[in-house]
C-alpha positions in Angstrom: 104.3 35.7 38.6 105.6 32.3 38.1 106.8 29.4 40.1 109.8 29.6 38.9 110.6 33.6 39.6 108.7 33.2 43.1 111.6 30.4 43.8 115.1 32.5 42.1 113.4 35.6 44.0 114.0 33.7 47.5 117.3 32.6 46.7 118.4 36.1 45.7 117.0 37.6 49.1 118.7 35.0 50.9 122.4 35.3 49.1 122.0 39.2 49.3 121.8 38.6 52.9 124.7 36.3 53.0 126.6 38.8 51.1 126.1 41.2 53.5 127.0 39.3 56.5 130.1 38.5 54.9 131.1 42.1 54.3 130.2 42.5 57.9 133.1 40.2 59.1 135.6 41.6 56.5 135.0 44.8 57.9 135.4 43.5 61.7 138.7 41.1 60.9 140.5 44.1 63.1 137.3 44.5 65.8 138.7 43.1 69.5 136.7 40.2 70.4 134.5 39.9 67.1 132.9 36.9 66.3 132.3 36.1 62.8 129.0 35.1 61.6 127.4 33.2 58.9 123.7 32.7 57.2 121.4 28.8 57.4 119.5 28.5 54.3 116.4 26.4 55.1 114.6 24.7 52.2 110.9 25.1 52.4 108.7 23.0 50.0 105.4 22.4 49.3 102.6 20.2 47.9 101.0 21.4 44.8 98.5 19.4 44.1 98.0 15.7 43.2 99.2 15.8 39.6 101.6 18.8 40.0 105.4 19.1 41.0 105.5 20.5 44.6 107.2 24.2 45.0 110.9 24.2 46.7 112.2 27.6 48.4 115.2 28.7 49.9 115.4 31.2 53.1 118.2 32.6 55.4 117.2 33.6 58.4 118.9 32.2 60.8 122.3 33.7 62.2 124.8 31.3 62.9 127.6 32.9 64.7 131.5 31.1 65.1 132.5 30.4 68.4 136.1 29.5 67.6 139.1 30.8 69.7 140.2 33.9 68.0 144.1 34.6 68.3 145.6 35.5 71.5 147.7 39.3 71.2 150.1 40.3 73.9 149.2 44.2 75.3 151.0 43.9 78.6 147.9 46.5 79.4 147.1 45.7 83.4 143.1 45.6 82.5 143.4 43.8 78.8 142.3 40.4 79.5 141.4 37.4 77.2 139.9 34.6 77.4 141.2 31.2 76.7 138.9 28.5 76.1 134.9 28.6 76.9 133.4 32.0 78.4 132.5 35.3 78.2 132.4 38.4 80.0 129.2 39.8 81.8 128.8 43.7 81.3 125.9 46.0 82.3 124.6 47.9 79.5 121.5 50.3 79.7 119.4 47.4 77.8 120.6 45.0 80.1 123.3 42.4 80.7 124.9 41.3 77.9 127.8 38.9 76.9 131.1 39.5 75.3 134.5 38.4 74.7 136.1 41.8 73.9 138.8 42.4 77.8 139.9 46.1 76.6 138.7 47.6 79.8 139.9 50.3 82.6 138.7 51.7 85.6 136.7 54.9 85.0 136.6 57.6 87.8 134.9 55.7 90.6 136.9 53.1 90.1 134.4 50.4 88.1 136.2 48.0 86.0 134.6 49.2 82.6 134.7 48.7 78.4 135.5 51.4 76.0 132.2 52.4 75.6 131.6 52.8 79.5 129.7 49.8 80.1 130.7 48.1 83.9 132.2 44.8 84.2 130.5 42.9 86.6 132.1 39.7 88.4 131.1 36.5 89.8 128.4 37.6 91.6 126.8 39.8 89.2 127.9 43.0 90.7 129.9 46.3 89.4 133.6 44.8 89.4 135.6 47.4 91.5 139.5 48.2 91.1 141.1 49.8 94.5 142.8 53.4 93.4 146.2 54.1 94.8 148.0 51.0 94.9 151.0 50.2 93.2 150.2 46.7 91.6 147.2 45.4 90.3 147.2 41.2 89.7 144.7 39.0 87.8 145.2 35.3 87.8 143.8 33.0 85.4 140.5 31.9 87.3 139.5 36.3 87.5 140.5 36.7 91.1 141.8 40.3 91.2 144.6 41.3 93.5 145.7 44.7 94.8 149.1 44.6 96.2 148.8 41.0 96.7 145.6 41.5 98.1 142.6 39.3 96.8 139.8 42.2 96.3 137.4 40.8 93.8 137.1 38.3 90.7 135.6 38.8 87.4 133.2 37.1 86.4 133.7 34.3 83.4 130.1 33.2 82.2 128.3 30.8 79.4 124.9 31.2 78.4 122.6 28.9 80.0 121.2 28.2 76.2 124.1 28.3 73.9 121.7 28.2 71.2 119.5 31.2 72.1 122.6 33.6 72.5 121.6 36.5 70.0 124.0 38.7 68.5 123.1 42.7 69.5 126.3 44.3 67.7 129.8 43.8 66.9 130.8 42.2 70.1 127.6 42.3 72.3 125.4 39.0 72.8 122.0 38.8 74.7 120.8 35.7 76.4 117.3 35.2 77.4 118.0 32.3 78.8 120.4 33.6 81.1 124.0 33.0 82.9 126.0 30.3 84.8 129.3 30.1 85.1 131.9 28.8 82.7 134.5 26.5 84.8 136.6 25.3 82.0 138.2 28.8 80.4 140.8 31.1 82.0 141.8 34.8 81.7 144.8 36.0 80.5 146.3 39.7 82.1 148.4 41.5 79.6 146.1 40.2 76.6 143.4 40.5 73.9 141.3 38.1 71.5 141.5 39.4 68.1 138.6 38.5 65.8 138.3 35.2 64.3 137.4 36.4 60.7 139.6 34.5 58.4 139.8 36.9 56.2 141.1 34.8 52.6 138.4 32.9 53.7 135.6 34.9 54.1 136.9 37.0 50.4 136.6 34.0 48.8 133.4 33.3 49.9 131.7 36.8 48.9 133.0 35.8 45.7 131.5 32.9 45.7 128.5 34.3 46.6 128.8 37.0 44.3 128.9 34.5 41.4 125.8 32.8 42.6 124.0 35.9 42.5 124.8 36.6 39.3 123.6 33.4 37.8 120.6 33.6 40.0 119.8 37.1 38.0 120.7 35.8 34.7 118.2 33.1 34.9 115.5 35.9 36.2 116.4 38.1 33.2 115.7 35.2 31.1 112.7 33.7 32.8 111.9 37.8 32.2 112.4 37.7 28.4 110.3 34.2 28.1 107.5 35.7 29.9 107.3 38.3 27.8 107.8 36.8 24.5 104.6 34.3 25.1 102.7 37.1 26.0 103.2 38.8 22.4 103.2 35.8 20.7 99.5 35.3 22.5 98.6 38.9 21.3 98.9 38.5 17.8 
């Protein structure tokens, strides 16, 4: 195989993953809390030889996830919380502690603060948040501190990874970070409401199409690279 094919067969792998992060996002623009992601191609090249041209790839690898604020929706739910500004959520999964920016929570039956799926919320200190059963009003300022009745009885924890740039994506709305936490002093929570996705979705449609496109012309010029291969190999058998 050629050069050339070796080089469109890189660029194909890489846009076919593009594509389907893409799709990914379209089909989270509704997700709670869902950050969109996007693809780094890296150019590779390399020396062929003194007297030849040197050999350029293309991979996507990388993740590169948008931090932007997603757009703040009103629930008036007593355990929906956002986040405005820098931070995240610390919840205990059964692969560990993971970050995320989706607030739909409610206490389960021994009272933990916890998300859809059952995972606890911790708070500032790293423990099971706890919410007091049988009182009549439930309070949650802006810096987490919970209140029962007016009581203070707890504060949820707001967090940043120590490494921004080692945060890895585990699902729709889960991050892990090896790294690990600290706290995030500059965002606030908001009672009563959630963070939709970020996913601009005109956006992100005309970028599969743009993408799309590119792989497209990528596969015409392997169909033809196909076809020129071939014909010097009859022309060289006759």
């Amino acid at each position: 195989m050629e050069n050339a094919t070796y080089t469109a067969l890189t660029r194909q792998s890489g846009l076919m993953r593009e594509m389907r992060t893409v799709a990914n996002n379209i089909a989270n623009t509704s997700t709670t809390g869902f950050r969109a992601e996007g693809v780094i191609f890296a150019e590779h090249v390399k020396a062929l030889g003194a007297d030849a041209d040197s050999l350029s790839m293309a991979t996507a690898s990388v993740r590169d996830t948008l931090q932007t604020q997603g757009t703040l929706t009103q629930t008036g739910g007593t355990f929906d919380l956002a986040i405005e500004g820098e931070g995240f959520f610390l919840v205990e999964t059964p692969q560990g502690e993971r970050l995320t920016r989706a607030g739909s929570f409610t206490p389960n039956g021994d009272g933990d603060l916890v998300t859809p799926e059952g995972y606890r919320v911790l708070d500032a200190g790293g423990a099971p948040m706890f919410v007091p059963q049988g009182v009549r009003s439930i309070g949650i300022a802006p810096d987490g501190t919970m209140s029962a009745d007016g009581q203070p009885v707890g504060q949820v924890g707001l967090f940043m990874p120590v490494d921004p740039m080692g945060m890895t994506r585990e699902d729709g709305v889960r991050f892990r970070a090896d790294g690990g936490f600290e706290p995030a002093p500059e965002g606030r929570m908001l009672q009563g409401y959630l963070e939709e996705s970020n996913v601009n979705p005109i956006l992100e449609v005309t970028r599969m199409i743009e993408v799309q496109r590119a792989y497209e012309l990528g596969q015409t010029f392997m169909e033809k690279e196909d076809e020129r291969i071939r014909g010097v190999i009859k022309a060289l058998g006759q």
